[in-house]
C-alpha positions in Angstrom: 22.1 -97.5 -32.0 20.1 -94.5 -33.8 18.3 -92.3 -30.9 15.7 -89.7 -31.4 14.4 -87.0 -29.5 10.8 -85.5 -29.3 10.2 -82.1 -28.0 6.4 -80.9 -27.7 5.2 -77.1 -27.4 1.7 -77.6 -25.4 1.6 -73.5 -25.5 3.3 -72.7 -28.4 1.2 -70.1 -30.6 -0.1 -68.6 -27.5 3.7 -68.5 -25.9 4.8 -67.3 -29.0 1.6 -63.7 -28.8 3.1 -63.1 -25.2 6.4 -62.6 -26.0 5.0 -60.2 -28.5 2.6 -58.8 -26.3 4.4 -59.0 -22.5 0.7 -57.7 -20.7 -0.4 -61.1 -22.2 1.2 -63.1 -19.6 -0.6 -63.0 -16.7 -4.2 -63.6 -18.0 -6.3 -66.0 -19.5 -6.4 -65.7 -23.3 -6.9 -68.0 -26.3 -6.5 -67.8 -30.4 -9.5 -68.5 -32.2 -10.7 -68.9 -36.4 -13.7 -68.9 -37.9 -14.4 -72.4 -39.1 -18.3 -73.1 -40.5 -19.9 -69.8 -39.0 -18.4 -70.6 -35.4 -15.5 -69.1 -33.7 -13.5 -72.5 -32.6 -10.1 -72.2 -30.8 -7.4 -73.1 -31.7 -4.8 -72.5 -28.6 -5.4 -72.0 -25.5 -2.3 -70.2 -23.1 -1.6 -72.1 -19.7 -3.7 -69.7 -17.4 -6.5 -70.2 -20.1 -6.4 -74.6 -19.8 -6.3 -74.5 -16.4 -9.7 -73.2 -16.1 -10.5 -75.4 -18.3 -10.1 -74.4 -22.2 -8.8 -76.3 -24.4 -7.8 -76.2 -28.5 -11.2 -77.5 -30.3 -14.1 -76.3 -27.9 -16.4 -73.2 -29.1 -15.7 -69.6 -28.3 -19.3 -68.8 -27.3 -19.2 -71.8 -24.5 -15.4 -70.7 -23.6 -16.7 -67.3 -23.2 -19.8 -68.4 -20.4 -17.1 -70.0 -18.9 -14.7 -67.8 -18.4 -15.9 -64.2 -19.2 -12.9 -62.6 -19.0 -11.3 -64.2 -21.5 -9.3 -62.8 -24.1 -9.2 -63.7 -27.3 -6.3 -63.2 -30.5 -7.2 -63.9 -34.1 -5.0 -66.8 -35.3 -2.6 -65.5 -38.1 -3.4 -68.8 -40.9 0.0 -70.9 -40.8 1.7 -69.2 -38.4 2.3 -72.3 -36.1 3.9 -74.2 -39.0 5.8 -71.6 -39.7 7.2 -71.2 -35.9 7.6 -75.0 -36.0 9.6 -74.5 -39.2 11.6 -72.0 -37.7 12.3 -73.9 -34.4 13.7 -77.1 -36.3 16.4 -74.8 -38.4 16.9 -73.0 -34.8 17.8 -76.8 -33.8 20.3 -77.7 -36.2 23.0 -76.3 -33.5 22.1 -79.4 -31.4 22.2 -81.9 -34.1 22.3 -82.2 -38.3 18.9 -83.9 -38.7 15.9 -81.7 -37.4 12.5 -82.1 -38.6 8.5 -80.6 -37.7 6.8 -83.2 -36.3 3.0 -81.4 -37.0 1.1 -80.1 -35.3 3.0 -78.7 -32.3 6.2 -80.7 -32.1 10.1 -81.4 -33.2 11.9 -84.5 -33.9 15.7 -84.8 -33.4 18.2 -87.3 -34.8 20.6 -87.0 -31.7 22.8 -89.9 -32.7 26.2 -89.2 -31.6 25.4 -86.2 -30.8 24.3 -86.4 -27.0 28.4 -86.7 -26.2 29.0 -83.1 -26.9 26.7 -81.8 -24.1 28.0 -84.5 -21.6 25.5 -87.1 -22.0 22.1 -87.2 -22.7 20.2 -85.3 -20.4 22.3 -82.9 -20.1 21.7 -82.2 -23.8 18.4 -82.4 -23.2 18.6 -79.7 -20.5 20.8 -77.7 -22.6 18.1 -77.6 -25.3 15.2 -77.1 -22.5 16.9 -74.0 -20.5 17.3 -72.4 -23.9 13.9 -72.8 -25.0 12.8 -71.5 -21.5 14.4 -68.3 -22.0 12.9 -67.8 -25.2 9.5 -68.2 -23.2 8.9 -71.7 -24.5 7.0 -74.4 -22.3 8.3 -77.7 -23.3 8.3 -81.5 -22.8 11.2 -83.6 -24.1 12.2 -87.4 -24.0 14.8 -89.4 -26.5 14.4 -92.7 -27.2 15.3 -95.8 -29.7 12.0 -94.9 -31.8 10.5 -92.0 -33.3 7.3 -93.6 -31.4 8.5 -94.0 -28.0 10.0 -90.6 -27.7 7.0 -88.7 -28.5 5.1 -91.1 -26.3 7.1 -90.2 -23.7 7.1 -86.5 -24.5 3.7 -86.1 -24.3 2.5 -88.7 -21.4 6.0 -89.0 -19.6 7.9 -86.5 -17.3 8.8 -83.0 -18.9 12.2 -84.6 -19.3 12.5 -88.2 -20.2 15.7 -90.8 -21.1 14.1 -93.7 -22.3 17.4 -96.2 -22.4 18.5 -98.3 -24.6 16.2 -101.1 -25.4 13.5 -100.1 -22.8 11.3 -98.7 -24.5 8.9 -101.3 -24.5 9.1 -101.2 -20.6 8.2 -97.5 -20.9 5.3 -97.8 -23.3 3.5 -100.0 -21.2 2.2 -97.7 -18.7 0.8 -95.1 -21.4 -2.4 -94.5 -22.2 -3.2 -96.0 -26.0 -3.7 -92.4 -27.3 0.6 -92.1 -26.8 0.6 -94.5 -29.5 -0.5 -91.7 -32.3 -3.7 -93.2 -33.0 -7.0 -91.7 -34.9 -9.7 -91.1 -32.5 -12.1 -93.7 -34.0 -9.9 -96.5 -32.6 -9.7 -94.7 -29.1 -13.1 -94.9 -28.5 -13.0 -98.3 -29.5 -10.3 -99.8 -26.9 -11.8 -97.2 -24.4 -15.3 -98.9 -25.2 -13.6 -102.6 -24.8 -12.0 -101.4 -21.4 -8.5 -101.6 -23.0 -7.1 -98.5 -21.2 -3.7 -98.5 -21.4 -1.2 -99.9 -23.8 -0.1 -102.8 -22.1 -3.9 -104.0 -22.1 -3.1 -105.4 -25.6 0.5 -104.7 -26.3 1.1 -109.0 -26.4 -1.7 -109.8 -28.2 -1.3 -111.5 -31.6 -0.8 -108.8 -34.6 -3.2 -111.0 -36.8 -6.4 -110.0 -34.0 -4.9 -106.6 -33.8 -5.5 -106.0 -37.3 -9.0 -107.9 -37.7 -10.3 -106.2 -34.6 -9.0 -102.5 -35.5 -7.6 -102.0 -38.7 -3.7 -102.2 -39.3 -2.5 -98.5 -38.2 -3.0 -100.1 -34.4 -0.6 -103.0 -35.2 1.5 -100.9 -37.3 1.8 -97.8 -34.6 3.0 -100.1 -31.8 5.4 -102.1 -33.7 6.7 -98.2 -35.0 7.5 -97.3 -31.2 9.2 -100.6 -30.0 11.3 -100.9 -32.7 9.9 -103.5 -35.3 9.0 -101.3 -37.8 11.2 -98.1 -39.8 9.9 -94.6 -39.6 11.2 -92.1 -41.5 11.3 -88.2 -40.9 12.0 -85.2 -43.6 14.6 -82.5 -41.9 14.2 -79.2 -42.8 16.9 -79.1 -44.5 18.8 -81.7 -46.4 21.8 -83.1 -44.8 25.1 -82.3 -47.1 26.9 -85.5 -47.7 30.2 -83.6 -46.7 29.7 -81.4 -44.0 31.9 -80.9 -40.9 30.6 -79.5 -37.7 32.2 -78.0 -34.4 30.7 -77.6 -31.2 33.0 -74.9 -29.4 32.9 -75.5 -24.9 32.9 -71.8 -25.2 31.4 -68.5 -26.7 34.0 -67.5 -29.7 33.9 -63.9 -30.4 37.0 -63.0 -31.6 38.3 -63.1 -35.3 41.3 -65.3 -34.6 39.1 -67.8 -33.0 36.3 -68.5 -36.0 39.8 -68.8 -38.3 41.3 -71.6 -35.8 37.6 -73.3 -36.1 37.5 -72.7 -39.5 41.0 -74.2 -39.9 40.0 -77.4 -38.4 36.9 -77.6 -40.6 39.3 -77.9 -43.4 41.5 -80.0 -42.4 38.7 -82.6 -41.4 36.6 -81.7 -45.1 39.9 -82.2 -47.0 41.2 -85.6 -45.2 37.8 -86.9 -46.8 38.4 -85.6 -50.5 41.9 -87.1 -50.6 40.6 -90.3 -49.5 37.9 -90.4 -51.9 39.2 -88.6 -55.0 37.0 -85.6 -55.0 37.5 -82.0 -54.2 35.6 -79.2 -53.1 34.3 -76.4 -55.6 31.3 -74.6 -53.8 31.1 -74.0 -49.9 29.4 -72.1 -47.1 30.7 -71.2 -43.8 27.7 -71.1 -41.0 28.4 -70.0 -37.6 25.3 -69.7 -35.1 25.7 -67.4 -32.9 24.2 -67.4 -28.9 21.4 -64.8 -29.7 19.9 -67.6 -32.8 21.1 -65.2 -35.8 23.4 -67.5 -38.2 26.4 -65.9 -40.1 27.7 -66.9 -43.4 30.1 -67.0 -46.0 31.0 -68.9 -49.3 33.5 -69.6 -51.4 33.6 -71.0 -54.9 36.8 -72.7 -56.7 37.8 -72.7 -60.4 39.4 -76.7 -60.0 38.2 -78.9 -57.6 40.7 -78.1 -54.5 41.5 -80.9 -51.8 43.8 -78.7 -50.6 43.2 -76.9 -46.9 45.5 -73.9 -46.9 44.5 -72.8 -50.5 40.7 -73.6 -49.3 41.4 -70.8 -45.9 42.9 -68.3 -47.7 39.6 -68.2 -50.5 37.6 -68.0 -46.7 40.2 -65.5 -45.2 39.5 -61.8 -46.1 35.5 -62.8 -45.7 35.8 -63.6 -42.0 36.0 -59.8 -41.4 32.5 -59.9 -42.5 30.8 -61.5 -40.0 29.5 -60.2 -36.7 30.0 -62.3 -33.3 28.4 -60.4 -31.2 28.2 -62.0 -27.8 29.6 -65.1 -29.6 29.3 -68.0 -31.9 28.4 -71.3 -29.8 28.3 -73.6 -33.7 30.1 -73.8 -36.3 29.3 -76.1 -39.9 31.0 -76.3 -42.9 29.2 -77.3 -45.7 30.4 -78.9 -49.2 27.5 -77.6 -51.4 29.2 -79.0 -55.0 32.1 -81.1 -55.7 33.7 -83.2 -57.8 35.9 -85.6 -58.8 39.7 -84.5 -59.4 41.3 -85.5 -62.8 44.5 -84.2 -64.0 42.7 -83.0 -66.8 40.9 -80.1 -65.3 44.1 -78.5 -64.2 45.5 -77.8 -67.7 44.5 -74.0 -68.0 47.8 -73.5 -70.1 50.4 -75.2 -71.6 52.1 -75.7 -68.5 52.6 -79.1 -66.5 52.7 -81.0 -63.2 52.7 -78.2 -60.2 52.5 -75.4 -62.2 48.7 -76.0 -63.4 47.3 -76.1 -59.5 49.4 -72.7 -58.9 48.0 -71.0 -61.5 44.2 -72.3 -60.8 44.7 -71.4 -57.2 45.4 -68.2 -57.7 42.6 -67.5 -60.8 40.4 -68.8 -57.1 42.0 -66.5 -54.8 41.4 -63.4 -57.5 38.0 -64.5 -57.7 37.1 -65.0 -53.9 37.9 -61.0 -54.1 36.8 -59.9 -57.2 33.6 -62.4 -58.0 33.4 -65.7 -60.0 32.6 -63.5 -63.5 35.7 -61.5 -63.3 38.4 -64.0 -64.8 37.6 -65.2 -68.0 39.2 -67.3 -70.8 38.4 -67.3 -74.1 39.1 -70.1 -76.8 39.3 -70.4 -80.9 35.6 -71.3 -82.2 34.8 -72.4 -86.2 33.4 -69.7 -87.4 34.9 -67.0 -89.9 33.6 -63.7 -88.8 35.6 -62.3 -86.6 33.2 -61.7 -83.4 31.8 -65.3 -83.8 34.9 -66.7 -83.9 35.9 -65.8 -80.3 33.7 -68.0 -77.2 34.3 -68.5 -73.5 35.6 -70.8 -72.2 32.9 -72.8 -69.9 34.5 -74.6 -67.6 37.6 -72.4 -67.3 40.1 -75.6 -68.2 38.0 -76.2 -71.3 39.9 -77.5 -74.0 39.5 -76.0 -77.7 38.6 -77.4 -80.8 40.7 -75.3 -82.9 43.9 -73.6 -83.1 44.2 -69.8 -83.3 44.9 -68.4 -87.0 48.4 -66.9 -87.2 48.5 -66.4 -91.4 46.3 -63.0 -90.8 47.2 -60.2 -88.5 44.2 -59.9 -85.6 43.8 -56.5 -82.8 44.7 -57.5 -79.3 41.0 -55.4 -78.8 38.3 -56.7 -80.7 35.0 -55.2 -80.2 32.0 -57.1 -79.3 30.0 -55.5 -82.6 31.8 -53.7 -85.2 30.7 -49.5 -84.7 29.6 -47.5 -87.9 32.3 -45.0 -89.0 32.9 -42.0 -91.3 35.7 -42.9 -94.4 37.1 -41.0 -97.3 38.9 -43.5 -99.6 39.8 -43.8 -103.4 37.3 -45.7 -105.7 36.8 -48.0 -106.4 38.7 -50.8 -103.7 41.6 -48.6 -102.1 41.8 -48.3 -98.6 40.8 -45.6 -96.1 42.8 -41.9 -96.3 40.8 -40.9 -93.5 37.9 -41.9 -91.2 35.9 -40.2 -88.3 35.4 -42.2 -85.5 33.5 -40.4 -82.2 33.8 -37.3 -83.7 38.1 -37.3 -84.2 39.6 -37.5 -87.4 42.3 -39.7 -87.8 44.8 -39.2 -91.2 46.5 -42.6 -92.5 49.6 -43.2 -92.6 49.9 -46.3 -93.8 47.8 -49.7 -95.0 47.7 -53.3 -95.5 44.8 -55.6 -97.3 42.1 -56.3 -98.2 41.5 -59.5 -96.2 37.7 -60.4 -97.8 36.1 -62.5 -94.6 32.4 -64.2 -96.1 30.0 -66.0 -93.4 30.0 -69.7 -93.8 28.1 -71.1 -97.2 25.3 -72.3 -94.9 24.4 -69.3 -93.2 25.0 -66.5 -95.9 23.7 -63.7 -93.5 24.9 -60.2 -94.7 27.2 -58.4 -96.7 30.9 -59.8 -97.4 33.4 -57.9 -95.8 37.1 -56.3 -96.9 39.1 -55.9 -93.4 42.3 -53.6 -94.0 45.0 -52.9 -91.4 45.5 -48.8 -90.7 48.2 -47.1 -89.3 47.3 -43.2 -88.3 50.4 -40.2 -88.9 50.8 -40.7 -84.2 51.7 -44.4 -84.8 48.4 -45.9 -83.2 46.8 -49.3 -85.3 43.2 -50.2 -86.6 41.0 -52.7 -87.6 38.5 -52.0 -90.6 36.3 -53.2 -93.0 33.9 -52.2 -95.9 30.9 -54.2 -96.1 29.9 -55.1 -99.4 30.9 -53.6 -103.1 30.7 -50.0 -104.2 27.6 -50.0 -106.2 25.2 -47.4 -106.6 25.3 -46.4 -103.0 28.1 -45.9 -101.2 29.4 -48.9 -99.2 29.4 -48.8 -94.9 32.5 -48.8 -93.2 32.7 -49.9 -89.6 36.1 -50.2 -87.1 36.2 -53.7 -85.3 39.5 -53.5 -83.4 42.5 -52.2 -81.9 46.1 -53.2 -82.7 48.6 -52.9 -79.1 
């Protein structure tokens, strides 16, 4: 049975200036805007309410009052933004948070209660840690969305609606639990229908002739007859893995045993579904709310845990415990389906291919994911074009390389302008200047005339030659064009080993 918790901030913008402003505490203040000319508040702290004051009423009328009020400019958006905050703060106590505007949370705590003991003890949990943040709050979990913020709001400040008794619950509440608009409050209030069981058995069909549908629809929401969905802050990964620890880790050894465990869990799922893991982040929250993390990011999808640790190992270094990490989620942010296919880097076969891709992943978790690099044969004939990278790293090439012409081992991106005496009209090079050294030489092989394809025609044709200096050491280079009028260019594209 799905269960959902409700927790509601009463105080929460005015809670959230005093543990800015400490001297706040003790004294009655509210926030206020300007809305049409008039200053109309907006929150009102504890101290403030009890006197009377409450979010909605006008500053001047606050003010005869209660003279001594203070009052705090409201920052535009800053309780959404707190409320924001607060459900990502809650994903420690379950993977599906989500704001519940204007001042509350809703929790998906199914099968997750267990972990704290039971279900008010989770709820306690979450409540004593709130407090010491400063936080007044009401809580209450439930079957329904409906019933738990019904009981949040009009119940005790900690409620455990069981099983199937919701509608038991309900009952008692006053209609306005039920999440109505104020139009139809005044109207059961008007008819003398003061509290939800006062209509909670009468036919749907009068319901909905005497008050619209979203009466009908509310009620049915919070006993259970119709769905309500909720948008969590953050989307749930389809593989994640989570560990709730009994006690504060703060030691290096024990985030690698959690981690380890992560793994293990993550990776029984891949074999059994044929996928494997090639992007993932390490979270740990830690007791003071800061979250740690690392990533890791694979070459091949990986279904294999040890490999998986050792890409995580050297990182764990990085991250701080401080007085300790209470949480810990691993998150499979990209997979993908394993093939045999995507281990052939080389020419090699069977265990070889996932021993060489583990260890391009390992060089890579130290080094970044741009360091390694393949490159594969591409159609084209000038030299520089007909070089590309190999995206994905297992890509498979169109081509073969050309073996009937000598190539450097050191080709340069773009061929760089150099200074060459040679015999007219097509002899090669008997010297060149080249960053301001002259090199005498030796010896020389070509001309090996390279053209652009037919259908592009861009530039100059060019006549490659093969030089060897009077030390030993081998070049790459080319005259583009004829000997005409003007003297040709010459340019060095590579370097021979």
């Amino acid at each position: 049975m799905t269960r959902y918790a409700s927790i509601w901030f009463p105080y929460l913008l005015t809670e959230y200036a005093v543990r800015k402003r400490p001297a706040l505490s003790e004294v009655p203040f509210v926030m206020a805007s300007s809305q049409r000319g008039r200053m109309i508040i907006e929150a009102a702290n504890k101290h403030a309410a009890q006197k009377g004051i409450h979010p909605g009423m006008v500053l001047a009328d606050c003010k005869a009052i209660l003279p001594e009020l203070q009052v705090l400019k409201t920052e535009p958006g800053r309780m959404e933004k707190l409320l924001y905050a607060l459900a990502e703060w809650s994903i420690r106590y379950t993977p599906f948070a989500a704001v519940d505007l204007p001042d509350g949370l809703i929790l998906d705590t199914t099968g997750c209660a267990h972990l704290w003991g039971g279900e008010n003890e989770y709820l306690e949990c979450i409540r004593m840690k709130l407090a010491g943040y400063g936080y007044t709050i009401q809580l209450a979990v439930a079957d329904t969305i409906g019933a738990a913020w019904a009981a949040a709001r009009f119940g005790t400040p900690l409620t455990v609606i069981h099983s199937g008794r919701q509608r038991e619950v309900l009952r008692h509440f006053s209609p306005a639990a039920l999440r109505l608009d104020v139009e139809i409050l005044k109207r059961l209030k008007k008819l003398g229908l003061w509290r939800i069981d006062s209509f909670m058995d009468m036919p749907r069909t009068t319901l909905r002739r005497r008050f619209g549908p979203s009466l009908a629809f509310r009620l049915d929401q919070a006993l259970g007859h119709e769905m309500e969905w909720i948008l969590p802050v953050k989307p749930i990964e389809p593989y994640q893995e989570r560990l709730c620890t009994p006690e504060l880790i703060a030691s290096a050894t024990g985030i690698a045993i959690a981690l380890e465990q992560l793994l293990e869990k993550l990776c029984r799922r891949f074999n059994a579904e044929g996928m494997g893991l090639r992007q993932a982040v390490f979270k740990a929250y830690r007791v003071d709310d800061n979250i740690q993390q690392i990533e890791i990011g694979t070459g091949h999808p990986s279904q294999n845990p040890v490999h998986l640790f050792r890409l995580f190992e050297h990182k764990i270094a990085t991250m701080a415990p401080a007085l300790g990490f209470e949480l810990f989620i691993l998150e499979a942010q990209k997979v993908e389906t394993v093939t045999e296919e995507q281990g052939a880097i080389w020419n090699v076969s069977g265990q070889n291919n996932i021993k060489v891709a583990e260890l391009l992943d390992r060089v890579a978790s130290r080094t970044g994911q741009n360091a390694i690099k393949r490159y594969i044969p591409d159609a084209h004939y000038l030299p520089e074009r007909s070089v590309k990278q190999a995206i994905p790293l297992w890509e498979k090439p169109a081509n073969v390389w050309r073996t009937d012409w000598p190539r450097p081992i050191h080709l340069l991106h773009h061929p760089e302008r150099i200074e060459v005496t040679a015999t007219l009209p097509d002899y090669p090079p008997l010297l060149f200047r080249y960053k301001g050294v002259v090199y005498t030489v030796a010896k020389s092989d070509g001309p090996e005339r390279i053209e652009q394809e037919w259908w592009l025609a861009e530039g100059l044709y060019r006549d490659y030659y093969c030089v060897e200096d009077n030390l030993g050491a081998r070049y790459w280079l080319f005259r583009a064009g004829p000997y005409d009028a003007d003297m040709p260019k010459w340019f060095i594209h590579g370097f021979f080993a």
